[in-house]
C-alpha positions in Angstrom: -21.1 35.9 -1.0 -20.1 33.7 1.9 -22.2 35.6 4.1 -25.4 34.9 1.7 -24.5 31.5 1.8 -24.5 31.5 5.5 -28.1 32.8 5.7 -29.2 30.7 3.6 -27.9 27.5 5.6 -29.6 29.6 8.6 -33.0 29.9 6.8 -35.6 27.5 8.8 -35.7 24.3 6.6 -31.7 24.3 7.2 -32.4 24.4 10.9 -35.1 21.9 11.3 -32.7 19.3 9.6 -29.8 20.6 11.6 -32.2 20.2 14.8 -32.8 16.2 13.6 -29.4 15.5 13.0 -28.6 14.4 16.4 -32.1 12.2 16.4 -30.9 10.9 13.0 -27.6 10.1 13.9 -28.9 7.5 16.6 -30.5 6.1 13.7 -27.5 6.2 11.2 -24.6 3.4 10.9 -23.8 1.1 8.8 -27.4 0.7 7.6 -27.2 3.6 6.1 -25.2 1.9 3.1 -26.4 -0.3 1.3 -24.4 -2.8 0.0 -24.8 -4.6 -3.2 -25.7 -3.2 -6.7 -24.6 -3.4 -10.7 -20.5 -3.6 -10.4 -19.7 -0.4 -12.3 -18.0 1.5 -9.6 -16.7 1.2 -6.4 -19.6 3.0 -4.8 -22.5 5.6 -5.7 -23.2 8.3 -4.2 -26.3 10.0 -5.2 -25.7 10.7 -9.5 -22.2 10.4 -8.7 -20.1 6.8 -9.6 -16.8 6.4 -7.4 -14.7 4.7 -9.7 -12.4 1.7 -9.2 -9.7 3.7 -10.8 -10.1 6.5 -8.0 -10.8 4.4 -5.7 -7.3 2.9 -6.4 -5.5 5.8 -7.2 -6.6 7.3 -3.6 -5.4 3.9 -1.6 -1.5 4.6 -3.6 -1.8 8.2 -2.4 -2.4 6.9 0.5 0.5 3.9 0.6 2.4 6.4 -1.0 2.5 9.2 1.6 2.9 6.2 4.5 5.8 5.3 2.7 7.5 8.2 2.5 6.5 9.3 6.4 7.9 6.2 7.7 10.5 4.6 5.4 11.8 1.6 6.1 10.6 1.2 9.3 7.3 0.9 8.0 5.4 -2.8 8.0 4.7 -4.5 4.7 1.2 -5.5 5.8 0.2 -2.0 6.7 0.3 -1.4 3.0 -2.6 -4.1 1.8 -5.2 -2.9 -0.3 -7.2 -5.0 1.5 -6.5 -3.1 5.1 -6.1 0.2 3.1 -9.4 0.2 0.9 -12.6 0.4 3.5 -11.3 3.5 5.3 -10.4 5.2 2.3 -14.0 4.8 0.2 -15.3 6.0 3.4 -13.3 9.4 3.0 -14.0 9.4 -0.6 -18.0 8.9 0.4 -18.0 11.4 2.7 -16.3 13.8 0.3 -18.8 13.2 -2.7 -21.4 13.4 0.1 -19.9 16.8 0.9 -19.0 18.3 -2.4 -23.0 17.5 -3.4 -24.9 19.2 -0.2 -21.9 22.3 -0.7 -23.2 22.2 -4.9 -27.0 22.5 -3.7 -25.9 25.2 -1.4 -24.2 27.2 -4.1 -20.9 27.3 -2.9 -18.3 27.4 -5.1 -14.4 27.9 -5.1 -12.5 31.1 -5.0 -9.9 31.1 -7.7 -7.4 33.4 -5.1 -7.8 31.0 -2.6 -6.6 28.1 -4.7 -3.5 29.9 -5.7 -2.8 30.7 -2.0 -3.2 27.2 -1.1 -1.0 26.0 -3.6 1.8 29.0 -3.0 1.4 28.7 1.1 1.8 24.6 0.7 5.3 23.7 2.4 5.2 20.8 0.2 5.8 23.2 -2.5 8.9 25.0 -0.9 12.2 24.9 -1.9 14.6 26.9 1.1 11.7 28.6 2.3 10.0 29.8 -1.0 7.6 28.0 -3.3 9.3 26.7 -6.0 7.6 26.3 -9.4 10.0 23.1 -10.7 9.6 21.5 -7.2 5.8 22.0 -7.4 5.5 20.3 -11.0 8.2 17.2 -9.7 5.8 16.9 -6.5 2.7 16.8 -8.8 4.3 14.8 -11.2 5.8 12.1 -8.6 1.9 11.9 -7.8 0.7 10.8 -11.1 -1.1 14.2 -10.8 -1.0 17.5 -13.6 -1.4 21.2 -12.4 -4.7 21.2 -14.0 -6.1 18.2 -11.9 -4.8 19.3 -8.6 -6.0 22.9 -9.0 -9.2 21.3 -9.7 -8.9 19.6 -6.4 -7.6 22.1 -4.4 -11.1 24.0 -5.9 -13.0 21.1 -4.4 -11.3 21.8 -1.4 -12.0 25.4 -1.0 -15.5 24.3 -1.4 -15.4 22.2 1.5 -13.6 24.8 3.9 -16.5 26.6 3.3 -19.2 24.3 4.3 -17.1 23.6 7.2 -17.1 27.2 7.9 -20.9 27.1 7.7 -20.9 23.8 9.7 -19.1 25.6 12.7 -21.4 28.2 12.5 -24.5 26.5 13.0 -22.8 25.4 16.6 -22.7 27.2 19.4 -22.3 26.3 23.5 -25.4 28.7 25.7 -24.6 29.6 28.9 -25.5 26.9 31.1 -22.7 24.9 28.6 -20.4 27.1 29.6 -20.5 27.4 33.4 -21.3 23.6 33.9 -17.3 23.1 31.9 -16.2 26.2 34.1 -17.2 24.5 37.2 -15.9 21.2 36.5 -12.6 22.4 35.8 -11.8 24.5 38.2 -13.4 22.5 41.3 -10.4 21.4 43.6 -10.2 18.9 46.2 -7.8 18.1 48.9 -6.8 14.0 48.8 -5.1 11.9 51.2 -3.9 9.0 50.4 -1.4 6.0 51.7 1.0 4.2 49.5 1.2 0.6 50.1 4.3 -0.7 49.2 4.7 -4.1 47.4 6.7 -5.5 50.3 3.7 -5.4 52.4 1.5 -7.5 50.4 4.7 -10.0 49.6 3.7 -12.7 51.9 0.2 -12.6 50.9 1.0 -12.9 47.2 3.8 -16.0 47.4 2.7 -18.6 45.2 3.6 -22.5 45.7 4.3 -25.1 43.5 0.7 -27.1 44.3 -0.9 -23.7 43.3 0.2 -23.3 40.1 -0.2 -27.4 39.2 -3.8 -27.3 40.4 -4.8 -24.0 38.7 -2.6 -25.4 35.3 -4.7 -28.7 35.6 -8.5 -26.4 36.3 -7.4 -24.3 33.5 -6.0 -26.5 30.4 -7.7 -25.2 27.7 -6.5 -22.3 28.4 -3.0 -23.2 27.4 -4.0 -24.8 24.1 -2.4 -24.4 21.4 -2.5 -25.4 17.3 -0.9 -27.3 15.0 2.8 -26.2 14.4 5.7 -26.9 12.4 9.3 -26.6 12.4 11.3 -26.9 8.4 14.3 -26.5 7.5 14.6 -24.0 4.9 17.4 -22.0 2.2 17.3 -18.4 2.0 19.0 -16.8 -1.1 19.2 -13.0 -0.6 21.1 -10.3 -2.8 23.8 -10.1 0.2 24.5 -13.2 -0.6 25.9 -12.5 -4.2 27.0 -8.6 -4.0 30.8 -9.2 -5.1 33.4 -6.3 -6.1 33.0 -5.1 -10.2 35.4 -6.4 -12.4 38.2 -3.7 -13.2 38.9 -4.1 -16.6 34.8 -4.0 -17.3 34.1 -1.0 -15.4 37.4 0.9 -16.8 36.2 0.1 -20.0 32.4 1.4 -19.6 34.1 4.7 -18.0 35.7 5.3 -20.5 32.9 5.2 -23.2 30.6 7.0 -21.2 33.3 10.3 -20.9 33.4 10.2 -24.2 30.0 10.6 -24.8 28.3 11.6 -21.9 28.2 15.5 -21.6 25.2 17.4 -20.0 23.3 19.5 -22.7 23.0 23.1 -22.7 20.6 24.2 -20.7 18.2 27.4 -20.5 16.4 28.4 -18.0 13.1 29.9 -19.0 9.9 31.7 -18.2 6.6 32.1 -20.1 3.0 34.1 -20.0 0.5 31.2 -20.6 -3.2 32.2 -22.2 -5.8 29.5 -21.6 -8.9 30.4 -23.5 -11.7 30.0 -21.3 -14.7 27.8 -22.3 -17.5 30.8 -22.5 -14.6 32.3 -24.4 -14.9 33.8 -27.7 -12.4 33.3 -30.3 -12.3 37.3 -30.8 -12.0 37.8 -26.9 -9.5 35.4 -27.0 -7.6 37.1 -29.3 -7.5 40.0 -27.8 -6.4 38.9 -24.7 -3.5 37.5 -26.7 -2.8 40.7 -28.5 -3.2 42.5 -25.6 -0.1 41.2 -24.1 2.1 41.2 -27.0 1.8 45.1 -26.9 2.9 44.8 -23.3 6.0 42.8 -23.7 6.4 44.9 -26.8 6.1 48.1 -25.2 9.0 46.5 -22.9 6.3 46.3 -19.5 8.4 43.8 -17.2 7.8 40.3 -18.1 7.5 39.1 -14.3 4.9 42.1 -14.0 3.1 41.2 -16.9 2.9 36.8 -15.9 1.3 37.6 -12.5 -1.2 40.3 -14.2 -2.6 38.1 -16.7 -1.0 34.4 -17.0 -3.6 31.4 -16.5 -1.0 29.5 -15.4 -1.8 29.5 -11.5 1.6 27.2 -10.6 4.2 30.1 -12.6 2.4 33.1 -12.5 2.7 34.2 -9.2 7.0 33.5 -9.5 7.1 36.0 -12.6 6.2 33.1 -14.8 9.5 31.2 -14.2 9.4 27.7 -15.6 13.1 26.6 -14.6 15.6 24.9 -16.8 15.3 22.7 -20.0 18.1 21.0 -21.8 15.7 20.3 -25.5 13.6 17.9 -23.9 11.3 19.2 -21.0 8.7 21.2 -22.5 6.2 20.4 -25.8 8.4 21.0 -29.5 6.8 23.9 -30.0 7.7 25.3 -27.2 11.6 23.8 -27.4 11.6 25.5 -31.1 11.0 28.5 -29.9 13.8 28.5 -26.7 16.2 26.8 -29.1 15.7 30.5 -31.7 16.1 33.0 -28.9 19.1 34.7 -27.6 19.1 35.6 -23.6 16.7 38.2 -22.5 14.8 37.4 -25.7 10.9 37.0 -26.0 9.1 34.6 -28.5 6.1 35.7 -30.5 2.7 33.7 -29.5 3.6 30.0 -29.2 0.5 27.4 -29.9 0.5 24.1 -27.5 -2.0 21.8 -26.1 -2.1 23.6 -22.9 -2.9 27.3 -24.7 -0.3 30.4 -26.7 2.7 30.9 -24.9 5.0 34.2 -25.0 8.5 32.5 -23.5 11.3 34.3 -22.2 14.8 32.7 -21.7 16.6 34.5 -18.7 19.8 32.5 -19.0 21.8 29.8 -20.6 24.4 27.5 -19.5 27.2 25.9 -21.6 27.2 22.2 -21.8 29.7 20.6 -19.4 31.4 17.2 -19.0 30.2 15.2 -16.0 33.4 14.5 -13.4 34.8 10.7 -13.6 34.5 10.6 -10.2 30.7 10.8 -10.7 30.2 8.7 -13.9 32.6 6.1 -11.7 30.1 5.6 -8.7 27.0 5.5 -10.7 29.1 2.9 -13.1 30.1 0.8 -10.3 26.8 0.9 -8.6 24.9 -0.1 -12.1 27.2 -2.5 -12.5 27.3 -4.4 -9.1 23.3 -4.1 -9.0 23.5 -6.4 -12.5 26.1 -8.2 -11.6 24.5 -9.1 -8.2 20.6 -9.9 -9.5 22.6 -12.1 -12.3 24.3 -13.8 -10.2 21.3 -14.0 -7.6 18.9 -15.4 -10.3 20.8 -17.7 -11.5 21.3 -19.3 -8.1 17.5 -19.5 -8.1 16.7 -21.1 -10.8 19.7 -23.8 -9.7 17.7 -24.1 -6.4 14.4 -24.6 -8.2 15.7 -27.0 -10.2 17.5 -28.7 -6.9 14.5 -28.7 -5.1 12.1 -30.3 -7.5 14.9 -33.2 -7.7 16.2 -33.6 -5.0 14.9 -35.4 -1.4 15.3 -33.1 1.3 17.8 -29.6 1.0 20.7 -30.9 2.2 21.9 -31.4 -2.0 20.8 -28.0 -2.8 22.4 -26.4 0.2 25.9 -28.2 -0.7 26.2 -27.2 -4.9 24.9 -23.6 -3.9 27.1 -23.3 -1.1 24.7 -22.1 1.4 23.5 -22.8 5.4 20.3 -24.8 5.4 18.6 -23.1 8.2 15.8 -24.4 11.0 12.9 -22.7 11.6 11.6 -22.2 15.2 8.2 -23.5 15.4 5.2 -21.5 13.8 1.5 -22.4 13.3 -1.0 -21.3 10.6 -1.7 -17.5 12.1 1.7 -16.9 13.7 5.4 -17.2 13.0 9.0 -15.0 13.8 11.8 -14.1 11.9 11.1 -15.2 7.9 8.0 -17.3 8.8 5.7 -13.5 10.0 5.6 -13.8 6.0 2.1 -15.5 5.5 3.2 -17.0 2.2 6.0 -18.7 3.5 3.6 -20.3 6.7 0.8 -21.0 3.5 3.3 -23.0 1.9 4.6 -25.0 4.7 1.0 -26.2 5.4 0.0 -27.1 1.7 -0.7 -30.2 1.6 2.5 -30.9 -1.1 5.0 -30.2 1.9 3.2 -31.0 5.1 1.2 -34.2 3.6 3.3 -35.7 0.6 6.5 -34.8 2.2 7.9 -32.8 -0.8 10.4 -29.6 -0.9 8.3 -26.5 -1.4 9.1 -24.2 -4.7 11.0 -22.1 -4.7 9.2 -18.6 -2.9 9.8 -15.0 -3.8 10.0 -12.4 -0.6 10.0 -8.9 -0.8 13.8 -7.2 -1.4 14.6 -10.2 -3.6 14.5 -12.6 -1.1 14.0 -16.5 -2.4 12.7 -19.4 0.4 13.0 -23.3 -0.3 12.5 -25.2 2.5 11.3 -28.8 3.8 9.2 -29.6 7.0 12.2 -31.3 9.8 9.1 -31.4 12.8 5.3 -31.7 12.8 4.2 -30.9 16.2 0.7 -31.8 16.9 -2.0 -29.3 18.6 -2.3 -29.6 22.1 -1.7 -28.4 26.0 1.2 -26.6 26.5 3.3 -28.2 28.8 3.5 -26.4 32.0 6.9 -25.7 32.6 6.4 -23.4 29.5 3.9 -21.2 31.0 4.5 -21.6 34.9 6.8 -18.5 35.1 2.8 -16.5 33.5 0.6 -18.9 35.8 2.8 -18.0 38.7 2.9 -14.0 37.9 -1.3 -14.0 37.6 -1.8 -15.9 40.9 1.2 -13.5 42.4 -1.4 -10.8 41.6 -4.7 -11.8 42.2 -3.4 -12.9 45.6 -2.1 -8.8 46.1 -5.6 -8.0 44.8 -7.4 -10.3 47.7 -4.6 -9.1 50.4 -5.5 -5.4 49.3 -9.2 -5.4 49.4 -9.0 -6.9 52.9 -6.5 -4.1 53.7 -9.2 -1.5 52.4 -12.1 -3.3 54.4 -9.9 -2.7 57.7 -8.7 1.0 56.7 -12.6 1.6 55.7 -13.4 0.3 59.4 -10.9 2.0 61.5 -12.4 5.6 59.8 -15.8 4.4 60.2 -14.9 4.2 63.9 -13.0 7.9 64.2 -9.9 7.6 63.1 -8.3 9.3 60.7 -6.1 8.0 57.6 -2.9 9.6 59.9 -3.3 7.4 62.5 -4.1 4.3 60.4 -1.0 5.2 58.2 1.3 5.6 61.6 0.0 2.1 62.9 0.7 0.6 59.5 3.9 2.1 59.0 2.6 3.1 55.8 3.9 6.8 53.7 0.9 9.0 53.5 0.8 12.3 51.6 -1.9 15.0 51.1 -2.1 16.9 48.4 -5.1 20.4 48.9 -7.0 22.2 46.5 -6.2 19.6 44.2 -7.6 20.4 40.5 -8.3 18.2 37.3 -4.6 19.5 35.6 -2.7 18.6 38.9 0.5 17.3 37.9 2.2 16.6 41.3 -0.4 13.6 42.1 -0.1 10.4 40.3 -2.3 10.0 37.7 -4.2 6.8 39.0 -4.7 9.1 42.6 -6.0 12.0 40.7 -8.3 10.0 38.6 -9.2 8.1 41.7 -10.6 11.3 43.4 -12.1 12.7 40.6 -14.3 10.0 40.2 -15.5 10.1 43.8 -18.5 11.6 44.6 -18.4 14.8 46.3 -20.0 13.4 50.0 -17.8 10.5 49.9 -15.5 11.3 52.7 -15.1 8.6 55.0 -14.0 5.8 52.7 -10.6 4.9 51.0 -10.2 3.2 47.8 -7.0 1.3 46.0 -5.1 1.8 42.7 -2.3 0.5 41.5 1.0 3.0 41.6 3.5 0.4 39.8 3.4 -3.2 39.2 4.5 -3.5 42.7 2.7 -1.0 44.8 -1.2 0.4 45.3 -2.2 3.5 47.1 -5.3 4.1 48.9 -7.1 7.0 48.2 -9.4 9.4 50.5 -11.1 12.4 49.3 -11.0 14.7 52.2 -12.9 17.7 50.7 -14.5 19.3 48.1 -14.5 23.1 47.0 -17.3 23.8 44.4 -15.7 25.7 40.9 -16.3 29.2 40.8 -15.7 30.8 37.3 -13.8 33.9 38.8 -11.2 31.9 40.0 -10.2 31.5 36.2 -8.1 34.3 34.6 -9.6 35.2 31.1 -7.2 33.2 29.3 -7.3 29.7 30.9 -11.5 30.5 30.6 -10.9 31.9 26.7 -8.8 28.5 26.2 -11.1 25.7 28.6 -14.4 27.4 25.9 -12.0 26.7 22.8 -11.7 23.4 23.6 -15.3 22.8 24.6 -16.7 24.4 21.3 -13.8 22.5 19.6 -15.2 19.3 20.8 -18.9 20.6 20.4 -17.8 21.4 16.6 -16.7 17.7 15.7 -19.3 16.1 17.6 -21.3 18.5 15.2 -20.1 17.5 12.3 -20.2 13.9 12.8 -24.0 14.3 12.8 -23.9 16.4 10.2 -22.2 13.3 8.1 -24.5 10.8 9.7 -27.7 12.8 8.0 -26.0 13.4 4.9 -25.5 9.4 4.6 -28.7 8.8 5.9 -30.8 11.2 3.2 -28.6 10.5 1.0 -28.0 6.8 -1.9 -25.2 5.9 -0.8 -24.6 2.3 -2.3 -21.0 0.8 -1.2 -20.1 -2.3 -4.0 
């Protein structure tokens, strides 16, 4: 089938547009979307609506996964719908752009492949093998059901495909090949001298008339806006985390052991029968019968759910469903568990989801929970409560404060807490509390920067609470310059080196223009030189800014030098001394086998960001 499919992407109409995309992809950018339209979705593409809902759903997938990849150390803002969204319905375009050319093409999902996706997943794996509970949590923790990410992980079979055909349609000739073969493996020998930042030191000292002259040529470019400085409270749950009363969490302990036992539990497995939509009710019945005999006839049950369960995320682990205490699965289902004995198998059981045969491989006694257990989460339940009481509380004492009160110093001295002074911040910028936009926002309103009022009271994230009151109003102006002499002084340090060193390159260029060689000018300097031969793009023992320096020489120039920068403090100058032209049998078949990978690897996505451009551009594509 895939290899029909194939042919028929390679039929000619298929190759003429594949031989426009490039052409077309000059053409294609953002003009290829137009924006605007009846606000039903979040974009059309072609018949297709993008909805809102998925539109959102995708961007807290996506703050989601970012979340858990970087934890705490992760930055509020990087979070914002409004920073997450345009990328996102991009990748959503380009997928319903995707999914529609693979539909005309006749692709469609393989039903064996989606299972091995979703068994193969590491997400899925619990020490080392898939785990069928761990697959339903991870679904579940993704607002997600078995049915809707099989149906996506369909979608995406599709689209490996159409990639696979993608790839296919690229290929690198000949002439591709040797002109990468050659420019890999060509080697040149380098010379070059390594000026030390000593040398250039007296060229590069900087006085004090310097640095007022170019402050005073230059003011505007130390301008700088409007800032303030306020004095502000902070009111934090750190603040108001006390230890737990004794007597209350004694007392709590000991009505929660008296109550608090963990349910039996059984862990069961089951054979589910989905009847399929160009199903008959006899055919479906059958099937049904069909496997009663089977478990009747006493045919392994794990056997039997891989043979001929529909239920892709159980099947494949002999059906195994994991553990229930009475309230996991649908009543019918819990009806059923509760009437068997271990080892025993229910007759069909009707759901929702489709008729059921359930076995229950075990059962576990009910057991008390250890004090020491019940204790922690007790303590830690009631510290939180006591803590956000006692927190809001606070707050609404410092609201009420604030609104009544001239200045913080009252509020500050009945809720026993520092009042705090900002360092300056303007409009865009701030450190420490003030990065928080809402915070700066509120400084400026024209309540507290104009009227001279507190500000309310103003939530942060991790129940943080700000009050505060503007202390300094520092107008936009010029820097003054003994803030920024120490950056005035480092620029003219270097653009003083930069002068020094192109004169130095002027007299090394002279003196080999004349005969001599970069030797003798580096022993009259007193300057290192070092030579490096046969030199190749992947040499490691040159510095990187020398390599890249030779490389980009052309092959004739011989008789010059030219400077980089080694450090902050030194520059070398760099001679290419000779060039050897690439010869593809000084390659060994694997670096060759692994320099055409990565060509045709780049080929391929160069490839298939035409490919997308066309799609956009034939396609309606309306972004709202």
């Amino acid at each position: 089938m895939l290899q029909s499919m194939r042919e028929g992407v390679k039929s000619p109409w298929v190759l003429v547009v594949i031989g426009l995309i490039v052409l077309s992809f000059v053409l294609t950018g953002a003009e290829s979307l137009t924006f605007g339209g009846a606000q039903s979705g979040a974009a059309k593409v072609n018949d297709r609506e993008i909805s809102f809902n998925e539109l959102q759903f995708a961007i807290e997938q996506q703050r989601r996964q970012l979340s858990e990849i970087y934890g705490d150390q992760l930055d509020p803002s990087l979070l914002d719908d409004d920073l997450l969204r345009p990328g996102i319905l991009n990748n959503l375009v380009d997928r319903a752009l995707l999914e529609d050319y693979a539909t005309a093409l006749g692709i469609t999902a393989s039903p064996e492949a989606v299972r091995r996706s979703i068994i193969g997943n590491p997400t899925f794996e619990v020490e080392g093998s898939f785990s069928a509970d761990y697959y339903r949590d991870v679904l579940r923790s993704n607002g997600l059901s078995p049915d809707q990410y099989r149906a996506e992980q369909g979608n995406t079979d599709q689209l490996i495909k159409l990639e696979s055909i993608i790839a296919d349609a690229d290929f690198i000739t000949p002439v591709e090949a040797k002109a990468a073969i050659d420019v890999v493996v060509e080697r040149r020998d380098v010379r070059f001298l390594v000026v030390p930042g000593t040398a250039l030191a007296t060229a590069s000292a900087v006085d004090d008339a310097a640095i007022s002259a170019f402050y005073d040529a230059n003011r505007r470019l130390f301008a700088q806006p409007e800032r303030l400085s306020v004095e502000y409270i902070e009111l934090n749950p750190a603040q108001y985390a006390l230890p737990v009363d004794e007597a209350e969490l004694e007392a709590q302990l000991a009505d929660a052991l008296a109550d608090y036992e963990t349910k039996a539990q059984s862990e069961v497995a089951h054979i589910l029968l989905i009847q399929e939509d160009d199903e008959t009710d006899e055919a479906y019945a059958a099937r049904i019968a069909e496997v009663g005999s089977r478990l009747a006839a006493d045919e392994d049950f794990a056997a039997i759910a891989a043979d001929a369960s529909d239920d892709i995320g159980s099947s494949f682990v002999g059906g195994d469903l994991g553990f229930t205490d009475g309230s996991v699965f649908p009543d019918a289902m819990e009806d059923a568990i509760a009437s068997l004995e271990v080892g025993g198998v229910s007759s069909p059981v009707t759901t929702d989801a489709g008729t059921h045969f359930i076995l229950v491989k075990s059962r576990s006694a009910a057991e008390q929970v250890p004090d020491e257990l019940l204790r922690a989460e007790i303590t830690e339940s009631l510290q939180t409560a006591q803590t956000q009481r006692d927190l809001l509380i606070a707050v609404d004492q410092l609201r009420d404060l604030v609104f009544t009160s001239s200045g913080l110093a009252t509020a500050a001295e009945q809720l026993g807490v520092p009042v705090s002074i900002s360092q300056p911040f303007s409009r865009d910028e701030g450190e420490g509390l003030f990065v928080e936009s809402s915070l700066r926002n509120a400084a400026f309103s024209e309540d507290v920067l104009i009227d001279g009022n507190n500000s309310d009271v103003i939530e942060l994230s991790g129940s943080r609470f700000v009050a505060m009151a503007v202390k300094e109003r520092l107008p936009e102006g010029i820097k003054p310059l003994a803030e920024v002499r120490d950056g005035i002084e480092a620029q003219l340090a270097s653009e003083a080196k930069d002068r020094a060193m192109t004169t130095l390159v002027d007299e090394v260029n002279a003196s080999l223009s004349a005969g001599e060689t970069l030797e003798s000018v580096s022993s009259a300097k007193g300057y290192e030189w070092r030579v490096e031969l046969a030199a190749t793009r992947q040499n490691v023992n040159l510095p990187s800014a020398v390599l890249q320096s030779a490389f980009s020489k052309r092959s004739t120039d011989t008789e010059t030098v030219s400077a980089v920068r080694l450090d902050d403090e030194s520059y070398a100058l760099v001679q290419l001394a000779r060039t050897q032209a690439g010869r593809e049998d000084t390659m060994v078949g694997v670096e060759r086998d692994a320099l055409l990978r990565e060509v045709s690897d780049v080929s391929a996505s160069l490839l298939r960001q035409e490919f997308m451009a066309d799609l956009k551009r034939r396609g309606d594509v309306v972004i709202r």
